[in-house]
C-alpha positions as CSV (number, residue, x, y, z in Angstrom):
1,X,-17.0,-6.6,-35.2
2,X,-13.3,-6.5,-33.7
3,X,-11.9,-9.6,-32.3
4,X,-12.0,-10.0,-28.8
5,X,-7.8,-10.7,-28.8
6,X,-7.7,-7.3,-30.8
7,X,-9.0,-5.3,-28.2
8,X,-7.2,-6.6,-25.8
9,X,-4.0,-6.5,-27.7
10,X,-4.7,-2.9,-28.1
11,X,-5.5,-2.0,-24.8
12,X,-2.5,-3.7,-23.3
13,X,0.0,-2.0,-26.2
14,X,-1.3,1.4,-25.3
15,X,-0.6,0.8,-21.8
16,X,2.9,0.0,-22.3
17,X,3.3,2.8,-24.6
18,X,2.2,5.4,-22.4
19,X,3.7,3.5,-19.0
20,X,7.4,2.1,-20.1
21,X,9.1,5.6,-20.3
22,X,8.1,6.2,-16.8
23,X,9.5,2.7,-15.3
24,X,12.9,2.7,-14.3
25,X,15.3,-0.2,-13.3
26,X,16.9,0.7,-9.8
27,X,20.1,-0.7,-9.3
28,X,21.2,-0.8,-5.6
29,X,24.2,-2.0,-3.2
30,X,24.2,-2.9,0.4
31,X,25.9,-4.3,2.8
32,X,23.8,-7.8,1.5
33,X,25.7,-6.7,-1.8
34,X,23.8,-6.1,-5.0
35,X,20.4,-5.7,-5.9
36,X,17.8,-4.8,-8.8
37,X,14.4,-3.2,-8.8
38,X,12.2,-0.9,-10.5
39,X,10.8,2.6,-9.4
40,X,7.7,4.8,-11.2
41,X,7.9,8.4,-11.8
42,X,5.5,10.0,-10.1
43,X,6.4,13.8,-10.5
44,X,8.1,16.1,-13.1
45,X,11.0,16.8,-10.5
46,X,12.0,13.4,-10.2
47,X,10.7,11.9,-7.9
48,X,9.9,8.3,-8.0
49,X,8.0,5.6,-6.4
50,X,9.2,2.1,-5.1
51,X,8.7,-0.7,-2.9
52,X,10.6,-0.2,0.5
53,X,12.7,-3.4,0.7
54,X,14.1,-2.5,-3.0
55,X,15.9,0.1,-1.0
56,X,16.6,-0.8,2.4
57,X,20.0,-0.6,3.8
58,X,21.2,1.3,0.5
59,X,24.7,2.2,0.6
60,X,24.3,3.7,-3.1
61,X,23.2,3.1,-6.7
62,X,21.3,4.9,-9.5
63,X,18.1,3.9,-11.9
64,X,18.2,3.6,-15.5
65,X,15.7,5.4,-17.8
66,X,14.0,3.3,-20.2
67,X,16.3,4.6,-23.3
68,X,19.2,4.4,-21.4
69,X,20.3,7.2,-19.3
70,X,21.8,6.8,-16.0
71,X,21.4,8.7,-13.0
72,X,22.2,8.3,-9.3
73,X,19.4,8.9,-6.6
74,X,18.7,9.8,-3.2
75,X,16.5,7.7,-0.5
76,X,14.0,10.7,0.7
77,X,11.9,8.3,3.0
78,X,11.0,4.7,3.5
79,X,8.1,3.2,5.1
80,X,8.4,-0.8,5.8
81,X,5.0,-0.7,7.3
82,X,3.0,0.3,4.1
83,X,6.1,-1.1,1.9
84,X,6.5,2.4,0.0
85,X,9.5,4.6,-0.6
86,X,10.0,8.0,-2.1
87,X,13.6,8.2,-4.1
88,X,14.6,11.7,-5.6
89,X,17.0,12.2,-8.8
90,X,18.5,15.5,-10.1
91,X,16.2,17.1,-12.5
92,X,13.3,15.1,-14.5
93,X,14.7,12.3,-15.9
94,X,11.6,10.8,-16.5
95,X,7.9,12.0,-17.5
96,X,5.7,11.0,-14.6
97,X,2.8,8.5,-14.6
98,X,-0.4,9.3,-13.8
99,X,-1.7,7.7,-10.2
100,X,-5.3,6.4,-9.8
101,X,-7.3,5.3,-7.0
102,X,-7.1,1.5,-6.6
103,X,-10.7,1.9,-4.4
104,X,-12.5,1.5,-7.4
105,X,-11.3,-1.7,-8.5
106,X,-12.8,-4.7,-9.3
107,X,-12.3,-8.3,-8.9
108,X,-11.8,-9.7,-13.0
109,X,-10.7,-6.6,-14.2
110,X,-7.4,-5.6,-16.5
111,X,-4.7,-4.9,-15.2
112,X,-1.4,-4.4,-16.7
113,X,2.6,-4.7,-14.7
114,X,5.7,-2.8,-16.1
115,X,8.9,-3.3,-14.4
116,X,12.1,-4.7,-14.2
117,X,12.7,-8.6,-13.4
118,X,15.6,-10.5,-13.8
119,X,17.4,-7.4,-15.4
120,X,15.1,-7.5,-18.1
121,X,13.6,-3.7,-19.0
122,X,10.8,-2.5,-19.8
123,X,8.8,-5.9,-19.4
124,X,5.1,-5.8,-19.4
125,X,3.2,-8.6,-18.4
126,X,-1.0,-8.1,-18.2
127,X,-3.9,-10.5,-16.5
128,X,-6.6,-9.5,-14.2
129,X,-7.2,-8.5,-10.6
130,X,-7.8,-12.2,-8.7
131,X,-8.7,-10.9,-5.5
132,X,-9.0,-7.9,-3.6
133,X,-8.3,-7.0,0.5
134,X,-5.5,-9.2,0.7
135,X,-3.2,-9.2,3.4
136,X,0.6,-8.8,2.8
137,X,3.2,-10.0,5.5
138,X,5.9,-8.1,6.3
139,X,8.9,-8.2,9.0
140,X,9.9,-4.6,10.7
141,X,11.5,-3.8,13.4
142,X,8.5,-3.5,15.5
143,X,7.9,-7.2,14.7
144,X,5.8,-9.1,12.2
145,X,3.1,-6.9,10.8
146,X,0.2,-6.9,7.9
147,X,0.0,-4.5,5.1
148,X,-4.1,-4.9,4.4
149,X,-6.0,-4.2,1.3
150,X,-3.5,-5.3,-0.9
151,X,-4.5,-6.2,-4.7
152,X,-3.6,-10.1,-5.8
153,X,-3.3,-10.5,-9.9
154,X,-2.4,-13.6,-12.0
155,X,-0.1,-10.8,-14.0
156,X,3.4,-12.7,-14.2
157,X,5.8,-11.0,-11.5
158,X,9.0,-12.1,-10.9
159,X,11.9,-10.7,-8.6
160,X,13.2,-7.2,-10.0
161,X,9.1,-6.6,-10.4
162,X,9.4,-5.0,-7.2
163,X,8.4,-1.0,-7.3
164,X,7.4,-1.4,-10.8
165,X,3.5,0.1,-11.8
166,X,0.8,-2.0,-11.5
167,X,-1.9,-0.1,-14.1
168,X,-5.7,-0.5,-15.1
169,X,-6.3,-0.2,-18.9
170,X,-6.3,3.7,-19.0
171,X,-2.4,3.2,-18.3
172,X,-3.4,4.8,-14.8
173,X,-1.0,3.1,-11.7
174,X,-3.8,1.7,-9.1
175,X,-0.7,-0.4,-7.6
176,X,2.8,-0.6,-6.9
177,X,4.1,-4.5,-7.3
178,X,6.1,-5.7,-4.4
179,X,6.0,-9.6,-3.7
180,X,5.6,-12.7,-5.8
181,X,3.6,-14.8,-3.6
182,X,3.5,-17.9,-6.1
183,X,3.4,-19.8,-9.0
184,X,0.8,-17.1,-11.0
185,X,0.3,-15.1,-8.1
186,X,1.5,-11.3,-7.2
187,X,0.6,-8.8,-4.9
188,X,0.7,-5.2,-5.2
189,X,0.1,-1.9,-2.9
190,X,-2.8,-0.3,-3.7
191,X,-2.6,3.6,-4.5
192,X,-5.1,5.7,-2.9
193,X,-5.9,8.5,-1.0
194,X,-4.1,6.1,2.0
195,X,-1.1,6.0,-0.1
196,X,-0.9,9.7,-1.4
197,X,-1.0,10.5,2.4
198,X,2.2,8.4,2.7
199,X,3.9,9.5,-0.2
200,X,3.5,13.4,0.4
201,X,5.0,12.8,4.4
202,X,7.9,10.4,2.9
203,X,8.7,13.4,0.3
204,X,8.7,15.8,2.7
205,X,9.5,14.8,6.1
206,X,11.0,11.3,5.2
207,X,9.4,9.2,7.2
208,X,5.2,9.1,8.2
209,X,4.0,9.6,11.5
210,X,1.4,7.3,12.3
211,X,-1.0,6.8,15.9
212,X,-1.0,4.3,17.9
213,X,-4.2,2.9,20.1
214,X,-3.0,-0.8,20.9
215,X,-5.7,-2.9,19.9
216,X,-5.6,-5.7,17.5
217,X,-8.7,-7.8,16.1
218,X,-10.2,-8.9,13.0
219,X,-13.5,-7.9,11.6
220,X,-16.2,-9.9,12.6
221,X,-20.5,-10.4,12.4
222,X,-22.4,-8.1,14.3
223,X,-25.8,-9.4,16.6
224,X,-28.4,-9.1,14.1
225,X,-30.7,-6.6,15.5
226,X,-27.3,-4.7,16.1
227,X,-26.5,-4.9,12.3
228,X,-30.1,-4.1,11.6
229,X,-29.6,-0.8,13.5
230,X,-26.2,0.2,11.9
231,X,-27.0,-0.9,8.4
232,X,-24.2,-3.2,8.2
233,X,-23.4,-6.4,9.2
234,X,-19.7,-6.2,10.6
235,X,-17.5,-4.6,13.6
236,X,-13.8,-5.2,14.4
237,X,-13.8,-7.8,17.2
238,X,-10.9,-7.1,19.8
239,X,-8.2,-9.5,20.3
240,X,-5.7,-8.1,22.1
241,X,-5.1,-5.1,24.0
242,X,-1.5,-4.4,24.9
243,X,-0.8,-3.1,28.0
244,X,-0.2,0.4,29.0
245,X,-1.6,1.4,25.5
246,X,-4.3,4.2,25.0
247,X,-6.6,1.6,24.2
248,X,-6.2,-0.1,27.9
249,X,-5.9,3.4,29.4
250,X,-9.3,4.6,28.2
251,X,-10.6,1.1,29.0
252,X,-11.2,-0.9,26.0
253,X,-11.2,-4.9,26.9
254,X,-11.0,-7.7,24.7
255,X,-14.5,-8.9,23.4
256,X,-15.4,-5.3,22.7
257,X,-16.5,-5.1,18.7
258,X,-15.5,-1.5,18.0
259,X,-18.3,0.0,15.4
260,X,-17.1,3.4,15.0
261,X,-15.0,6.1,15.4
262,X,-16.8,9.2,15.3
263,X,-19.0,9.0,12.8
264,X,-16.7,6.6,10.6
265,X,-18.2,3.4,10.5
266,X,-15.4,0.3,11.5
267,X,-15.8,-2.9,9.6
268,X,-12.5,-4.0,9.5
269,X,-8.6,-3.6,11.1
270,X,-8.5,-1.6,7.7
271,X,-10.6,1.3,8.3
272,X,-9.1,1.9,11.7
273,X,-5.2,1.7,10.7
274,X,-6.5,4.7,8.0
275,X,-7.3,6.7,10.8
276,X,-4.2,6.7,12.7
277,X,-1.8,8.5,10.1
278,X,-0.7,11.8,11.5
279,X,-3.3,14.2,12.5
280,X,-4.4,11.7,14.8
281,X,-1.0,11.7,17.3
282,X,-2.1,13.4,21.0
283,X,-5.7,14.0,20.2
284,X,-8.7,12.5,21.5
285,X,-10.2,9.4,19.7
286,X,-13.4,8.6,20.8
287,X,-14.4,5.1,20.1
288,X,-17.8,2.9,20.1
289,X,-17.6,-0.2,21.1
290,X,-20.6,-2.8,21.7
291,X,-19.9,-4.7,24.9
292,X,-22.7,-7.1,26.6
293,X,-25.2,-6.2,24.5
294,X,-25.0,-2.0,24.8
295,X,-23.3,0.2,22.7
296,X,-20.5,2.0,25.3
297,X,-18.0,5.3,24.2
298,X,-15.4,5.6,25.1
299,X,-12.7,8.5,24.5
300,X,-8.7,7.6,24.1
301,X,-5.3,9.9,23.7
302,X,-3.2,8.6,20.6
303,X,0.2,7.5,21.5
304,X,2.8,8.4,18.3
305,X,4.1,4.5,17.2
306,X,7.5,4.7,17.0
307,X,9.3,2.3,14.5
């Protein structure tokens, strides 16, 4: 019978084997002078993935292959409100990772960080998811926001972590690292179907376009006869309503619990910010909302946000 350590040796060997040739250190400058960073290749034409802030206000730099080789790169799109950023460099100068789908992980499982901190490359550190839904805060120029669903590990992350892969034990990237929140604590963006979304409109257009309804809430129990009914037990309470927003124009008040859009059940703040990338902008948006004890739709234009 294999030792335990074994195994896990193994497992996170191979995943630096197959990962560390697709981590690159990013070397920036700004006008806040010089910074480091790390980046994942993501496709065989050079284009890499990184955290947002690794990159803002970049006046110039390059990355640095894991054997080595230097080349410069170009900012194609960065997006401060899901913390991701889409850099291209001439030709393939490194062979891309595979992404996963950080929807199917679970709390206590593997997970293995390659990146970049403090200069050193090619650093691997492994541990296991802690926690998963996690809030991460960030500042934009709209204000203070929240990037939700965001995956907490014990996996040691230090500053230059940032835009490295975060990886199950298949050496798949379910997460791209971007904060140290603590003393055995990091945070990392999840990769999904959410993320590709991002990623493919940062690529192409260089920036995303998102809706905007106006509402802000948390998720919150339903009546129990109410969650008997829906077969779940949670709505998205309303807060706040800003005003002149579609929300307030198609007469959504605070106290309302939205349930659903559609037919898309809405636990959470999460499950409605997925609905407003793109498509949504200008079309209707019916929501249903339970208010004094009835279950009410209503039907609201999306306003573009504008950041």
């Amino acid at each position: 019978m294999d030792d335990p350590l074994d195994t896990y040796s193994r497992v996170v060997t191979s995943v630096a084997a197959a990962l560390q040739p697709s981590v690159l250190s990013v070397l920036v400058r700004s006008r806040r002078g010089e910074g480091a960073g790390s980046a994942v290749a993501f496709t065989d034409d050079g284009l890499l993935l990184t955290s947002a802030h690794v990159v803002e206000g970049v006046e110039g730099g390059g990355v640095v292959t894991a054997d080595g080789e230097e080349a410069p790169f170009e900012v194609l799109g960065a997006d401060r409100l899901s913390e991701l950023a889409v850099l291209r460099t001439r030709g393939r100068v490194a062979p891309p990772a595979r992404l996963g789908d950080a929807d199917h992980l679970r709390v206590g499982q593997l997970v293995v960080a390659v990146g970049n901190p403090l200069g050193f490359a090619g650093s691997v550190t492994a541990g296991v998811v802690s926690a998963l839904g996690r809030s991460l805060p960030v500042r934009t120029s709209l204000g203070a926001h929240a990037i939700d669903d965001v995956i907490q590990t014990d996996a040691a992350l230090n500053p230059g972590n940032s835009g490295g892969a975060l990886a199950d034990a298949t050496a798949t990237v379910v997460g791209v690292n971007t904060a140290v929140a603590g003393i055995g604590l990091g945070l990392a963006v999840p990769v999904n179907t959410t993320t590709r979304r991002i990623l493919t409109e940062l690529a192409s257009v260089g920036r995303v376009r998102r809706a905007w309804l106006g509402i802000a809430g948390a998720a919150m129990p339903v009546p129990p006869r109410l969650a008997e009914r829906l077969g779940r037990r949670t709505g998205l309470r309303v807060a706040e309503v800003v005003r002149g927003s579609p929300a307030a124009s198609a007469g959504i008040f605070i106290g309302d619990i939205v349930i659903a859009s559609g037919d898309v059940p809405i636990r959470s703040p999460q499950d409605l910010q997925r609905l407003m990338l793109g498509t949504a902008v200008g079309k209707p948006f019916s929501v249903t909302v339970y208010r004094r004890g009835a279950l009410v739709d209503v039907v609201a234009t999306l306003a573009e946000l504008v950041t």
